[in-house]
N, C-alpha and C positions, 0 to 999 in steps of 0.2 A: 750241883747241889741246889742252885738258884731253882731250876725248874723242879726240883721234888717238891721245893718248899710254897714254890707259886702254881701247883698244877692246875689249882682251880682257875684261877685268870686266865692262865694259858687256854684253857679248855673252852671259858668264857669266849673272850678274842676270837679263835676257831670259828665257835658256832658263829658269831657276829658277822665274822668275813665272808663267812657263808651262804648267809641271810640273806647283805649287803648285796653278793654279787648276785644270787638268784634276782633278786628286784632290779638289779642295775642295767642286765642286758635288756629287758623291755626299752629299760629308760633311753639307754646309749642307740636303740632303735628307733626309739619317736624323735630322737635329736639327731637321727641321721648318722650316728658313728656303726653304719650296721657291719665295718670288720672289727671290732674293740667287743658288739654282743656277739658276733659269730664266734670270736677267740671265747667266752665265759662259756658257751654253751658248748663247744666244744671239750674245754677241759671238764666243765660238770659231764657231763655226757660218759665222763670213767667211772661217774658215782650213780650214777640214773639214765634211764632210758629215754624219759624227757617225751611221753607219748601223749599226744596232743587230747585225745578223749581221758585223761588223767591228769591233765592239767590245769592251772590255774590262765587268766590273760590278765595282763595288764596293759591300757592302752592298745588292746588289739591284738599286743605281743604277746609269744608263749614265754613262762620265767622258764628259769634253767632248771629248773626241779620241779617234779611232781609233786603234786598236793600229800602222801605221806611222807614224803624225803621234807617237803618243807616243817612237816608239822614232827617231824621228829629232832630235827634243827631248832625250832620252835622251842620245843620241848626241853630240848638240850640245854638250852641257853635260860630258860625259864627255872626249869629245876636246877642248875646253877648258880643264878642268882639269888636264889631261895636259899639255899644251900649257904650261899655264904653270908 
């Protein structure tokens, strides 16, 4: 019953951890942990194809998600916050 009643947080959080890790493989790439970004990009890789003339760079690096997967994440999480 906890999660009917907090679906929006939940759904919040989601998009967040989502965001988070899209940004995070670059980062764990310029800091040298490149098996910790190959695991993100790998598991994202179930949700997008992650194709490099469709993507964003950060630091050189490609994120885990293309430029509409991010802006619909974005979006997720924007109209959410709005929402509540």
């Amino acid at each position: 019953m906890w999660s009917v009643e907090h679906w929006l947080a939940l759904a919040n959080i989601g998009a967040t951890i989502m965001l988070l890790g899209a940004v995070m493989a670059p980062i764990l790439s310029l800091l040298g942990f490149e098996a910790s970004a190959q695991a993100i990009r790998t598991v994202y890789r179930l949700l997008c194809p992650q194709r490099p003339s469709h993507s964003y760079f950060l630091f050189g690096a490609q994120l885990a998600l293309e430029e509409r997967m991010l802006a619909i994440v974005a979006a997720l999480l924007v109209g959410g916050m709005l929402y509540g």
